[in-house]
C-alpha positions in Angstrom: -18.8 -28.7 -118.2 -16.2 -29.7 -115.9 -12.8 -27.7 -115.3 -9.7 -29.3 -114.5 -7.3 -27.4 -112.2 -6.5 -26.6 -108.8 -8.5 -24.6 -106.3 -7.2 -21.7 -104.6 -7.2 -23.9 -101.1 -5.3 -26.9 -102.6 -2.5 -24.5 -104.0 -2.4 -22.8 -100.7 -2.4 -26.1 -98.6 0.8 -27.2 -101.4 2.4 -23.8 -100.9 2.3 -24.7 -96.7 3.2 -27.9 -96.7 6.4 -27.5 -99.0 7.0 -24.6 -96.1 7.4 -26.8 -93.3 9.1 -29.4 -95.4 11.6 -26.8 -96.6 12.0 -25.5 -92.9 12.6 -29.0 -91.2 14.8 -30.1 -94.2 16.8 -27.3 -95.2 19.3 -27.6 -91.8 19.8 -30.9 -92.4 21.0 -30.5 -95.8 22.2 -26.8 -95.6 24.4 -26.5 -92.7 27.3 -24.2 -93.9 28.8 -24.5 -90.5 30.1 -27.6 -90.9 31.0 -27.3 -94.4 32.8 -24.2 -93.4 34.9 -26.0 -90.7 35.8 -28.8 -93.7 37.3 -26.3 -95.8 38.6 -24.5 -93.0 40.7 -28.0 -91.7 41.6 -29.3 -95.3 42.8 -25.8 -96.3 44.8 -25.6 -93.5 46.0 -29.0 -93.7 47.2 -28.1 -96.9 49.2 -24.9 -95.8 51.0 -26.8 -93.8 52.3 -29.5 -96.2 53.2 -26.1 -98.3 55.2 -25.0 -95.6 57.0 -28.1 -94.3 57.9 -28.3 -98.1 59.1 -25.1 -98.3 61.2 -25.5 -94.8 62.7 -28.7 -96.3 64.1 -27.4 -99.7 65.7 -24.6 -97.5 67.4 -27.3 -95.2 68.3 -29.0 -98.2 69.8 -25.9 -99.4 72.1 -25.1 -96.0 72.9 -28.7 -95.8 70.8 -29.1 -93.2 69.4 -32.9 -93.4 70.5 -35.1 -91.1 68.7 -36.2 -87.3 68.9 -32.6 -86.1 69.8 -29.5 -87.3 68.8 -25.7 -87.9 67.2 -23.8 -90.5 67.7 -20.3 -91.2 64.1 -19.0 -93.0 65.6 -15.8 -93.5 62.9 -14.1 -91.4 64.5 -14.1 -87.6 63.2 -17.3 -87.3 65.8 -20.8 -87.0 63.6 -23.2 -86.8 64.8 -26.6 -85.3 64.5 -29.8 -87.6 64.1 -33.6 -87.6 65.6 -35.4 -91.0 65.4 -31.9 -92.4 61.9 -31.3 -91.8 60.2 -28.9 -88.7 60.4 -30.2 -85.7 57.5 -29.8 -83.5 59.1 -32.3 -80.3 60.1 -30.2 -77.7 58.8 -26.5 -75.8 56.1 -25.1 -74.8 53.0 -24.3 -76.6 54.0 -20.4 -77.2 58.0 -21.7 -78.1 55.2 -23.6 -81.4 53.6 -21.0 -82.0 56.3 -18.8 -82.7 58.0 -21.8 -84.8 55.2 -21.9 -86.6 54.7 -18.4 -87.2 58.3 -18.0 -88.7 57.4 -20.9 -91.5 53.5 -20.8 -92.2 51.6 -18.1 -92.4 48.7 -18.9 -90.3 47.3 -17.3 -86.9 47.5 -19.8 -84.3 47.1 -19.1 -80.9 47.8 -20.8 -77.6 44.8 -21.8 -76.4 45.6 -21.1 -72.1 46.6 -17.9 -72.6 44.1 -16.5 -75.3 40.8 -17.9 -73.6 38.6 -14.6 -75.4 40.1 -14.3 -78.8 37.3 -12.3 -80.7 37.5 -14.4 -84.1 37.8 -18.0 -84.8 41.3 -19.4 -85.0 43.2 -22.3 -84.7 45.1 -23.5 -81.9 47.1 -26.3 -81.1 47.9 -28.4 -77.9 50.5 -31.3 -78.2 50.2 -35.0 -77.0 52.6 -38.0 -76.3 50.2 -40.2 -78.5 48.2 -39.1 -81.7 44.6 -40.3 -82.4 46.2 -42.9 -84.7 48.5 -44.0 -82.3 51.5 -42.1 -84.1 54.2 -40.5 -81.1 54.6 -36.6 -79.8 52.5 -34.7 -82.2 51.1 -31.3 -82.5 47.1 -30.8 -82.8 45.6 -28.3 -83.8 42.0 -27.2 -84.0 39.3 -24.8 -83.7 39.3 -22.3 -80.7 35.7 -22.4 -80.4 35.7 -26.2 -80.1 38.5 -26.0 -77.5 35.8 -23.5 -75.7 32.6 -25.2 -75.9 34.8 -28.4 -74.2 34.8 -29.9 -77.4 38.4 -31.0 -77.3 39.5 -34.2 -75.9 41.8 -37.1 -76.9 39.3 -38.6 -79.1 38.1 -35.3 -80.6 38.5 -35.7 -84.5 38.0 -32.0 -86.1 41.3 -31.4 -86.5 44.2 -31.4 -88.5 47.4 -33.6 -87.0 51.6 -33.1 -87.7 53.8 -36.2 -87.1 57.5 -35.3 -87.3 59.6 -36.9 -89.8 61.5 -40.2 -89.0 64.2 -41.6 -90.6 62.4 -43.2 -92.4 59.3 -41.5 -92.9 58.6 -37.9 -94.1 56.6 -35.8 -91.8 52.6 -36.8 -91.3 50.1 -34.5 -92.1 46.8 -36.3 -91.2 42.9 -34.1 -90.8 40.3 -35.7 -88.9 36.7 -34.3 -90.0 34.2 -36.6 -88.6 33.2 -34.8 -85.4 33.5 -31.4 -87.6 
């Protein structure tokens, strides 16, 4: 009589081997990290489009349209606009921050002065030429990238603002491929 069925040693050699596959695969497949940083930049991305929105219906409300002007967000912050949109053009890093502080609600830090912040947060850094070639925009990105060297011209985790033309809204653009 013959029985059919696994030994003990086969199921135990099965049992290792999907072990190690499990082990070398799962990090490939699993890395929440990145993931993490993805949600992290589109979520972000998508708080600011809230909050230029928000900033422009208040400009349109104080009449405040045209090629310059000054909006009032009711919080001791008069943010300076382009076409009725922020405007992120001229000042320092901190003179953004604080800008940005009065019309999103996001914790951004400069990224010279606050070398040892003990959580992950964005900064931002400007440039006279954007990855896509747009003109004076405002980058920001993860402090721990901006640590570990990360950041560079070509660096593309990050989330980009373009300020309005007029003939363009402003430009909201994330780059996630070296997230």
């Amino acid at each position: 009589m013959r029985v059919k069925g696994f030994t003990l040693i086969e199921l135990v050699v099965v049992i290792v081997l999907l072990g190690v596959i499990a082990v070398v695969a799962a990090p490939r497949y699993l890395d929440f990290r990145v993931d993490g940083k993805i949600a992290a930049m589109n979520n972000f991305a998508s708080a600011l489009r809230s909050g230029v929105d928000l900033v422009h219906a208040k400009a349109i409300i104080q009449g405040q349209e045209g090629e310059t002007g000054k909006a009032d967000l009711g919080n001791g912050t008069n943010l300076d606009l382009a076409y009725g949109y922020p405007d992120m053009s001229y000042g320092n890093l901190d003179s953004h921050i604080t800008k940005l502080s009065g019309w999103l609600n996001a914790e951004v830090v400069n990224r010279q002065t606050n070398k040892d912040w003990p959580r992950e947060v964005m900064t931002m850094d400007r440039s006279q030429v954007g990855l896509d070639g747009a003109k004076r925009v405002i980058q920001f990105f993860f402090m721990s990238d901006s640590k570990a060297g990360l950041v560079n011209s070509k660096f593309e985790c990050m989330v980009q603002y373009q300020n309005a033309t007029e003939s363009s809204t402003p430009i909201i653009t994330t780059y996630l491929d070296a997230c």
